[in-house]
Each structure stands twice: as C-alpha cells, then as structure tokens.
C-alpha positions in Angstrom: -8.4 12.5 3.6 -10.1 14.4 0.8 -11.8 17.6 3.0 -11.8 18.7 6.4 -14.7 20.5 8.0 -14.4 22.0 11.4 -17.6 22.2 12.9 -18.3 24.6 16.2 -21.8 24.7 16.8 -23.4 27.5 19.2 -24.6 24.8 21.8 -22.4 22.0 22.3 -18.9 20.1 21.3 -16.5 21.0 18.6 -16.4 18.7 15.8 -15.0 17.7 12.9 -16.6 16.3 9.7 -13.8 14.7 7.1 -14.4 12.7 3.8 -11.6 10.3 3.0 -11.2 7.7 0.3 -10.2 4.2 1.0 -6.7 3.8 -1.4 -6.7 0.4 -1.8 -11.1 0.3 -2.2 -11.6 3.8 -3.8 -14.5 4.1 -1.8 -15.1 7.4 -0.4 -16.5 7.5 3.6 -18.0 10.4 5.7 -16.8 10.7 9.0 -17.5 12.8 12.4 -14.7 12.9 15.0 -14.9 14.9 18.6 -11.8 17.0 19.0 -10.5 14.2 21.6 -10.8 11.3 19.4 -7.4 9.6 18.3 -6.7 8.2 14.5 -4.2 6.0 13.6 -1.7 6.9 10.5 -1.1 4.4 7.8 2.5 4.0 7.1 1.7 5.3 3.1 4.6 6.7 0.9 4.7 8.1 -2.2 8.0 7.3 -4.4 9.2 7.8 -7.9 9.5 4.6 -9.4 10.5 3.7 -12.8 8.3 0.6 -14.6 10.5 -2.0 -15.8 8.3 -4.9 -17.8 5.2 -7.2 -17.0 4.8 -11.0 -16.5 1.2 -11.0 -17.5 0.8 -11.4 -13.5 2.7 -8.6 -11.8 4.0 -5.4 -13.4 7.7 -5.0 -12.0 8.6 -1.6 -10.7 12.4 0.1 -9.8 13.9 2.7 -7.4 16.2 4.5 -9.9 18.2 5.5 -6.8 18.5 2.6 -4.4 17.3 0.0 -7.9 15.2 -1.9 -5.0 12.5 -3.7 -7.1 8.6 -3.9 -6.1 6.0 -5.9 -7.6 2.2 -4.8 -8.1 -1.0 -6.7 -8.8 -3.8 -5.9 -11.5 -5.4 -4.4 -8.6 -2.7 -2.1 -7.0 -1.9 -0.7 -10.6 -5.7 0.8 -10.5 -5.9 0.8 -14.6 -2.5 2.3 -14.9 -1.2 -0.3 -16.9 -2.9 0.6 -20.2 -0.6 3.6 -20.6 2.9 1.7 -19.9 4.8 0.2 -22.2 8.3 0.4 -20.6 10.8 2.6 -18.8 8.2 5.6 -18.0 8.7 7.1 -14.8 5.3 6.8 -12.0 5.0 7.5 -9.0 3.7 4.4 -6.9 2.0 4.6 -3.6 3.5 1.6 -1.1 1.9 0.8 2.0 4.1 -1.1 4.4 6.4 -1.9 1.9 4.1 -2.9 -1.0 2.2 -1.3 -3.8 -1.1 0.0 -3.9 -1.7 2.4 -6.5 0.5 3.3 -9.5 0.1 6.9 -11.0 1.0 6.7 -14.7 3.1 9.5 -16.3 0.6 12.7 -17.2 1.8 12.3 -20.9 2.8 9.3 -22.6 3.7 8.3 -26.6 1.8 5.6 -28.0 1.8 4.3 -31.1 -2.4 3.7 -32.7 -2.6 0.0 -33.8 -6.1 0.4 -35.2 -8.4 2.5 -36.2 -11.3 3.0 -38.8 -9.4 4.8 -41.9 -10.0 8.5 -42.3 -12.8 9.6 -45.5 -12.7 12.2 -48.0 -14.2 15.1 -46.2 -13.2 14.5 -42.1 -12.0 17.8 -40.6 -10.6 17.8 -37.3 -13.9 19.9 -35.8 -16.0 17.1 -37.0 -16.0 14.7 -33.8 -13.9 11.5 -33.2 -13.5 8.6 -34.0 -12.3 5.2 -30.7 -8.8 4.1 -31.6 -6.7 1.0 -29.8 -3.1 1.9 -28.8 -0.3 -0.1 -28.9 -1.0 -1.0 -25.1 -4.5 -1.9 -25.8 -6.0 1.0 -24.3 -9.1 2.4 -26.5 -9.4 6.5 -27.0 -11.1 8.7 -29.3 -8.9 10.6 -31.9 -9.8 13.2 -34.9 -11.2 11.8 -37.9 -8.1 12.7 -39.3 -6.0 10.6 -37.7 -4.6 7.1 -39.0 -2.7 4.4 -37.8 
C-alpha cells in the first residue's frame, strides 16, 4: 500500500480510498474499500540477504545468519543485477518463501570498462559523457573521467 485516504463524506458511508502497487507487476491500482470490507495479507518479508554469484539463469542469494540459500529470476531481481558483482549485502523481498524483488546496496564500487577518452579542455561543469561498468550497466560520468 503506497497512500491511505480516509474518506467521511457529509451524507453517507465512511470510506477509504488506497493506492497500492502490485510487487511482483509494478503496477500501481486505485482502490475504494467500505469500513466493513476484509483484505487478505500477503505473507511478504523483507530480509538482509547477501548475493553470492550468478548462473546466467538465477542470481543465488544467502542468509548470513541461518546461510539458507534462495534463488531469484531475471524478473524477481527487478534490474538489480546490473549493480552486483559479488558479496554486496541487499535486502530481498520473499513471498512465501521465494524472491520477488531484490533491493541493491544504495552505493556500490564499480570499476568503468569503457568510455569515450576525455579531450583537452573537459571540465567537470561541462556535462557528461554514458560509460559501461564492469557489470554492464551504462551511466553518465564527467568528461573527465577515464577508464
């Protein structure tokens, strides 16, 4: 659930108006419930997880307490997987049992693999230039900057 509204309007029922977001979808629905109206909780947990490696298939995750290994698919890692490249700490989102979203660390190191070589006369006020990263993930760095 992304917002709550609670509606009470001068003739009539109490209501209330949510917006949630599908987690495995990302799609974001608009809802109106009656105050008597029952919803049924996912069974959704939130865990610290370390990443271990990749097959090319499934990116392999670890409980650094209980070291109880989970799996996820391209789609339950939601793009996360271009800023991995071993033993970061995320926080994955399992629904009964299995992954459905991974949550990369807010600040990673990556090495740049390519870029266009900095010119005579780049300052860093002077835009950006795209550069690939050592996990294949493209992002735009300083003039300045070189591989």
């Amino acid at each position: 659930i992304t917002r709550t509204e609670y509606v009470k309007p001068g003739k009539g029922q109490a209501f209330t108006r949510m917006k949630y977001r599908f987690i495995k979808s990302g799609r974001v629905v608009e809802m109106t419930m009656k105050a008597t109206d029952d919803v049924e909780v996912a069974d959704v947990v939130d865990t610290d997880m370390r990443y271990l490696y990749t097959d090319g298939e499934y990116w392999h995750f670890m409980d650094p307490e209980s070291f109880e290994q989970v799996q996820a698919d391209k789609a339950g890692m939601g793009g996360a997987e271009k800023w991995l490249k071993g033993e970061e700490d995320c926080i994955v989102t399992l629904w009964n049992g299995a992954p459905i979203w991974v949550q990369p660390p807010n600040f990673v190191e990556l090495k740049i693999t390519e870029t266009d070589p900095g010119v005579r006369g780049d300052t860093s006020g002077g835009g950006g230039k795209p550069a690939t990263l050592e996990t294949g993930a493209v992002v735009r760095v300083p003039l300045f900057a070189n591989q």
